[in-house]
N, C-alpha and C positions, 0 to 999 in steps of 0.2 A: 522576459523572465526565463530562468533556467532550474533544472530541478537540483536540490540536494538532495541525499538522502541521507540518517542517522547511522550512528551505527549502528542501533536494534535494529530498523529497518535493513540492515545490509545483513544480521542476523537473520531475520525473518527470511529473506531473500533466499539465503546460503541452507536453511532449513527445507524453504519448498522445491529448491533445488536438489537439495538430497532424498526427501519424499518421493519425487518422482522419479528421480536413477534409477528408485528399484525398478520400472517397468523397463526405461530405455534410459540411459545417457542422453541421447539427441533428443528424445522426446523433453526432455527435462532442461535440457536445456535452451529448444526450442520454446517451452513453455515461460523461460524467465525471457527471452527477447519478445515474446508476444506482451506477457505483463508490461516490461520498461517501455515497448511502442504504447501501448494504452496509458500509461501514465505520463508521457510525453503530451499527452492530448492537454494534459493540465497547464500548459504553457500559453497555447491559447484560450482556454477556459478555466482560470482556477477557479471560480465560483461553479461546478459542472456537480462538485460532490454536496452533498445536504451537511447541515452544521450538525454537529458531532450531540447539542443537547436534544435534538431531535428523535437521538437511538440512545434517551439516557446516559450520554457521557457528558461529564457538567465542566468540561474542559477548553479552551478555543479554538478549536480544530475543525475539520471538516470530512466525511467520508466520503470513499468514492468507490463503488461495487465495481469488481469485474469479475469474471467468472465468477468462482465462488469464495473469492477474497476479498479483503476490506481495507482499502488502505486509508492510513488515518494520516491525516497532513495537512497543512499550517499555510495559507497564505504567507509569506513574508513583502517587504518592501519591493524589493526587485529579483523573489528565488519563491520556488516552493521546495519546503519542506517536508522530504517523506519521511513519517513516523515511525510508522509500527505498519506490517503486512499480516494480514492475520486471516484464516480460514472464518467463513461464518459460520462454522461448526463450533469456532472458541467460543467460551463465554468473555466478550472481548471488554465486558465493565469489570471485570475482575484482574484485566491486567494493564501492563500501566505502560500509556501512552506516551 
């Protein structure tokens, strides 16, 4: 299996990357090679996230916590799909996965 990611997800991505610059550049962008290693994890466990109706989203997806982001992503046949990255500060059934 190997990951994709959307391009809201590469949106998402390019947002928490900018969020963090304001403390440091390196820190920030430290913080996106820590994400894509933990999401990397999903290659050999894409069943690791709980199904997405579980946190009230009525969609076929699956979520996966790390720090304090929520990535929302899709088993496929032979790829996972990343979604949408979203802070669990969002109210994340209000946007669209």
């Amino acid at each position: 299996m190997h990951i994709k990611y959307s391009e809201q997800s590469i949106l998402d991505l390019d947002a928490i990357i900018e969020y963090t610059s304001k403390d440091s550049f390196i820190r920030a962008s430290s913080y996106a090679d820590f994400l894509k290693t933990k999401i990397e994890i999903l290659t050999s466990s894409p069943y690791i996230g709980i199904e997405c109706r579980h946190k009230k989203v009525y969609e076929d997806c699956r979520v996966y916590i790390v720090d304090s982001y929520l990535i929302f992503y899709t088993v496929q046949e032979s790829s996972i799909l990343i979604r949408r990255m979203l802070n669990s500060a969002v109210d994340y059934r209000r946007k669209k996965l």
